[in-house]
C-alpha positions as CSV (number, residue, x, y, z in Angstrom):
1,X,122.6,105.5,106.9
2,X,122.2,105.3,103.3
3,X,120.0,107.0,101.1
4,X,119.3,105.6,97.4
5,X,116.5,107.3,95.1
6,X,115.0,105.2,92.5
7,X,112.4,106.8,91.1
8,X,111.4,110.6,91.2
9,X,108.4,112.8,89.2
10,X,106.5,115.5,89.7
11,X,104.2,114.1,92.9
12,X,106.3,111.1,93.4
13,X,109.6,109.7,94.7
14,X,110.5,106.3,95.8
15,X,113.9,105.6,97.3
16,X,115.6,103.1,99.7
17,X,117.0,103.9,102.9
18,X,119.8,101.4,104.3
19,X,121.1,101.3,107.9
20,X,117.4,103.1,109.5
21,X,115.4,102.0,112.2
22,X,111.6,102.0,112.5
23,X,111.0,104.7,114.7
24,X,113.1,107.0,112.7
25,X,111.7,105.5,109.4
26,X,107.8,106.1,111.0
27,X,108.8,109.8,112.6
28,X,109.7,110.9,108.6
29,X,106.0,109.5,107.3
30,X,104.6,110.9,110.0
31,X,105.9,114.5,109.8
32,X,105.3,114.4,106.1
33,X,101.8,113.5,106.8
34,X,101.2,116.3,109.7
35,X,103.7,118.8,109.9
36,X,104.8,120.0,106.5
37,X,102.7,123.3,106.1
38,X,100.0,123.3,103.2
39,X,97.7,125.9,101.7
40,X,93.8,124.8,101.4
41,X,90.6,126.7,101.6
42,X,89.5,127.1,105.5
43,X,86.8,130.0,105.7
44,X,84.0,130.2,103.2
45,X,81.2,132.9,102.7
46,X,78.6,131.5,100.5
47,X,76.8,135.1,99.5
48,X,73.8,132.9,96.9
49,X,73.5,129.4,96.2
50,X,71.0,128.0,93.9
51,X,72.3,124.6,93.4
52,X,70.8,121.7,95.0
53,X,74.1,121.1,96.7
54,X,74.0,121.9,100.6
55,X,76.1,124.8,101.6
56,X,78.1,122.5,103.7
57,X,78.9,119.8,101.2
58,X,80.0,122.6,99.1
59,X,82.1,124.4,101.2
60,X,83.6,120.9,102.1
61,X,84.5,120.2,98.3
62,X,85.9,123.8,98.3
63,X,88.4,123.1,101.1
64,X,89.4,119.6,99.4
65,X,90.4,120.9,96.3
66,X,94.5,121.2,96.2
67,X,95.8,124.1,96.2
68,X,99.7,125.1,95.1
69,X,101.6,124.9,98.2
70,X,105.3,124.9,97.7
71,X,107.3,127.2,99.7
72,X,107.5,130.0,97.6
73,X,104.0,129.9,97.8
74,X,103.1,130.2,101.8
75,X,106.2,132.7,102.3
76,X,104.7,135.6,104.3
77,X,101.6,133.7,104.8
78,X,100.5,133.4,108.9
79,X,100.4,129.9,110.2
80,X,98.1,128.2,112.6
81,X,100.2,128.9,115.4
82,X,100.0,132.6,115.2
83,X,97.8,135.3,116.8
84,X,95.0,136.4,115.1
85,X,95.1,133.0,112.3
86,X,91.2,132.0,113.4
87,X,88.5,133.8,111.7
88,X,86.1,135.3,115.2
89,X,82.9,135.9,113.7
90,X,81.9,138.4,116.9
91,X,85.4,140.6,116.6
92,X,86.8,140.2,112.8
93,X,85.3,141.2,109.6
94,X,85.4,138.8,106.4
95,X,87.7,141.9,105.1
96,X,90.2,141.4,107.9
97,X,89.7,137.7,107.5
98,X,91.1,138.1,103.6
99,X,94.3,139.7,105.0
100,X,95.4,136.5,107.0
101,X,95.0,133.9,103.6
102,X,94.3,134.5,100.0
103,X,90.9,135.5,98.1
104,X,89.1,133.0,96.3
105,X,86.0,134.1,94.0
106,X,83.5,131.6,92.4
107,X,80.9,133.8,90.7
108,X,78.8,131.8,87.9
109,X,75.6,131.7,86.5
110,X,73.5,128.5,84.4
111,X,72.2,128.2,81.2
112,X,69.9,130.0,79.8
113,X,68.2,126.8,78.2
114,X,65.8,124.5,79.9
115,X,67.1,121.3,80.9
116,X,70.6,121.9,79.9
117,X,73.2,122.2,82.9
118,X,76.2,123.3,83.5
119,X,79.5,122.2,85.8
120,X,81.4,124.7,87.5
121,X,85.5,123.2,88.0
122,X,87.7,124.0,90.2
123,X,89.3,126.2,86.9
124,X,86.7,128.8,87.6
125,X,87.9,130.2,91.3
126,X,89.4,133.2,90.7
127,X,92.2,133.7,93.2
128,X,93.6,137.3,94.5
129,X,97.6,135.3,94.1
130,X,98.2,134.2,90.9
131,X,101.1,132.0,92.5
132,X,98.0,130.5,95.0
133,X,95.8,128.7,92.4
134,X,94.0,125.1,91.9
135,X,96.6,122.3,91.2
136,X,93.9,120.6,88.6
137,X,91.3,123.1,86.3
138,X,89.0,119.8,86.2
139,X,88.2,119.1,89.2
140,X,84.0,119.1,89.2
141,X,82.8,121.4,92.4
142,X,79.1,122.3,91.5
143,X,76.4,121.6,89.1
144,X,73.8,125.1,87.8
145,X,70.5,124.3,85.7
146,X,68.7,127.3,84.1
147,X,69.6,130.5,85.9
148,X,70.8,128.9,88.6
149,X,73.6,131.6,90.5
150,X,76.4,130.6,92.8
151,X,78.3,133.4,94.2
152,X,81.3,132.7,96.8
153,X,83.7,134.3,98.8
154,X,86.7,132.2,100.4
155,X,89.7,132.6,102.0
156,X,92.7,129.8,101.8
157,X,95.0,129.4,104.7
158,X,98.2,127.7,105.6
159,X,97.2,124.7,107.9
160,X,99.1,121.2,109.0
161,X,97.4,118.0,108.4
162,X,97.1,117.1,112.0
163,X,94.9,119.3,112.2
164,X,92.2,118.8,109.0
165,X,92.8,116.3,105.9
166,X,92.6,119.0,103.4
167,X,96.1,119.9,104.6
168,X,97.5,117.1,104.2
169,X,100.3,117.0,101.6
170,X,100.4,113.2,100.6
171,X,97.9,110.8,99.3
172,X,100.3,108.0,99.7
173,X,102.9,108.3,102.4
174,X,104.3,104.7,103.0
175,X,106.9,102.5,103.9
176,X,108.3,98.8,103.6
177,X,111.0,97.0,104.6
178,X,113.5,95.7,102.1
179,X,112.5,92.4,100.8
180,X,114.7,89.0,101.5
181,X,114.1,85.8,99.3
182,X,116.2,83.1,99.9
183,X,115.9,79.6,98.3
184,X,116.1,76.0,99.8
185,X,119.3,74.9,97.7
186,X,119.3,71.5,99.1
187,X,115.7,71.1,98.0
188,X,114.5,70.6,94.9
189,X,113.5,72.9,92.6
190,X,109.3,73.8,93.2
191,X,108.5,75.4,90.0
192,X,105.0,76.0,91.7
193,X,106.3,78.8,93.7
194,X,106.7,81.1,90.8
195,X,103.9,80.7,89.5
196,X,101.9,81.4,92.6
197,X,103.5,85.0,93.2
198,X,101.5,87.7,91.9
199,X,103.6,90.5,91.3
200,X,105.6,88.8,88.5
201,X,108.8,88.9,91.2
202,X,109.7,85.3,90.1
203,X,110.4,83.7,87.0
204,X,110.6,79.7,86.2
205,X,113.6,79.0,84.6
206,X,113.4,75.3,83.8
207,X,116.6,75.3,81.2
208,X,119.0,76.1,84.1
209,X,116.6,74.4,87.1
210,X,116.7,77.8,88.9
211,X,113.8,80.2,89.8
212,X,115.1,83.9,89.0
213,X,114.1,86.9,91.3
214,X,113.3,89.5,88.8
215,X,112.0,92.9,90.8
216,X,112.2,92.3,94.7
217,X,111.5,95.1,95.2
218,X,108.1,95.0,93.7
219,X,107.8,92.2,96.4
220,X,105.0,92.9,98.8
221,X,106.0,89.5,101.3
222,X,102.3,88.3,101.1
223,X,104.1,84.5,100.9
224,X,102.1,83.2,98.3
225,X,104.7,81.5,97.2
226,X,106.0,80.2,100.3
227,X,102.2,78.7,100.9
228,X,102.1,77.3,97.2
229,X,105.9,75.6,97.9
230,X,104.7,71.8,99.3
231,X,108.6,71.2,99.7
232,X,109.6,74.7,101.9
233,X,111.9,75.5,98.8
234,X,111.6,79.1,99.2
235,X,111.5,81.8,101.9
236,X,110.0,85.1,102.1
237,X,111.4,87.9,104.6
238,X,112.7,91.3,104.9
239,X,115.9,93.0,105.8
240,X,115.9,94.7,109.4
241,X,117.1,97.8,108.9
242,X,116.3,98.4,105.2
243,X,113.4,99.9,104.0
244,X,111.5,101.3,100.7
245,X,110.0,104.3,101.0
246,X,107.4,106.3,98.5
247,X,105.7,109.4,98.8
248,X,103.1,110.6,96.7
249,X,101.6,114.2,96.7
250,X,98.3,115.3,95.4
251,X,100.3,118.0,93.4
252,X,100.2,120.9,95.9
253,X,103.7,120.2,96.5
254,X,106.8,118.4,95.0
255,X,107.6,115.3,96.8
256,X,111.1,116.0,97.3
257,X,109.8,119.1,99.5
258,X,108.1,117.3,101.3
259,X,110.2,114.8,102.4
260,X,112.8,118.2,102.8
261,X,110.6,119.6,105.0
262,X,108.9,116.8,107.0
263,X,113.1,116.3,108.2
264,X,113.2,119.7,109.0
265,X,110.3,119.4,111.3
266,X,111.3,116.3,113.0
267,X,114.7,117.8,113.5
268,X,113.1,121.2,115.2
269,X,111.5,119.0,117.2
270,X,114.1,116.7,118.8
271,X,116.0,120.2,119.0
272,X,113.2,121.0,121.3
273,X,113.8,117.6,123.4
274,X,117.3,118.1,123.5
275,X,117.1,121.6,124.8
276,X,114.0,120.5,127.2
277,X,116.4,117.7,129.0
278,X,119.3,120.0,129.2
279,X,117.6,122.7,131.0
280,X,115.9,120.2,133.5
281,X,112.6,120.6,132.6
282,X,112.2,124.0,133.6
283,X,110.3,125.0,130.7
């Protein structure tokens, strides 16, 4: 197998991977999608609200709103599969709640003029980790008319994405296989099929009598070319076991972390398998 990175920023990384199958391919997006640990608001105590925003709606926006998550971030912090992680309403206090996550704070008040307003962003949670903070300060939450007061306790956890969307990692977690074109050479040239693709992938070249592929890999197969061709000058397919992949992170995490840690996890787990088959079952 053959790893080749093409493009790499801050929340996203595209690269091709030669030699895969699907399975393997599907078991990476997957684990990136579910398994790779992620900091997000799960408990809120909502002390005064005066907006016109139901509690619930507000505590959801609360719990959407990325948080930073790399791994230097959620070291030391408890994860969903240990003891004691659930807030119990009947046996904890919201004091020993704060222990398991970090603080969050949101106290703010309105204007003091009549009819002005006011918009509280995710800038203005105050968290007990200054490492643990909003990944964007503009991100809208709440809105306060005249004297309006909004006072919130909340406590962010480490969670996995199978288990709520606010954990999730990656806004765009995808894959594709490699595309093929291939031309018709004993057919004669269809200009028309160029101009029918909508990505730009093909050029006319009428000098030379050639179509030119210019970016297949900005190629998404939809065959609009091959449907505009009246001749069957041009084909449209993929390469078995090549594929492009690109991950895209709402900017809790890096990408490249991600992708780090989602193999991690899929390796724990066939690990797991391995050690399940050779002891029989027993466990």
């Amino acid at each position: 197998m053959e790893i080749e990175i093409k493009s790499q920023s801050d929340d996203e990384i595209v690269f091709i991977v030669r030699d895969a199958e699907v399975p393997f391919i599907n078991a990476i997006r997957r684990c990136a999608m579910v398994n790779v640990p992620k900091i997000a608001i799960e408990d809120v105590n909502i002390v005064r609200n005066d907006s016109a925003m139901f509690n619930e709606v507000l505590a959801h926006r609360l719990g959407l709103t990325p948080l930073v998550s790399n791994l230097d971030a959620i070291e030391g912090l408890p994860l969903p599969e240990d003891e004691g992680w659930e807030y119990d309403e009947e046996k904890d206090t919201w004091a020993d709640n704060i222990k398991k996550g970090v603080l969050f704070e949101l106290k703010e008040v309105g204007p003091k003029a009549e009819g002005e307003s006011k918009v509280i962003y995710s800038k203005h949670l105050i968290s007990s980790d200054e490492t643990i903070k909003p990944v964007y300060d503009t991100i809208p939450l709440v809105k306060l008319k005249k004297d309006e007061v909004i006072d919130i306790e909340a406590v962010a956890k480490v969670g996995y994405g199978k288990d709520h969307a606010k954990w999730i990692p990656t806004t765009v977690c995808a894959y594709k296989q490699y595309p093929k074109i291939t031309f018709n050479e004993d057919k004669e040239v269809d200009y028309d099929c160029a101009l029918a693709c909508p990505r730009g992938v093909l050029k006319s070249d009428r000098r030379s009598k050639h179509i030119k592929i210019l970016d297949i890999e900005n190629c998404t197969m939809c065959k609009s070319c091959v449907r505009a061709s009246s001749n069957g000058y041009i084909n449209v397919g993929y390469h078995e076991n090549d594929f492009i992949f690109r991950i895209e992170t709402d900017g809790s995490m890096p990408p490249k972390e991600v992708l780090l840690k989602a193999c991690d996890k899929l390796g724990e787990k066939a690990d797991k398998f391995i050690r399940f088959s050779e002891e029989g079952g027993s466990k």
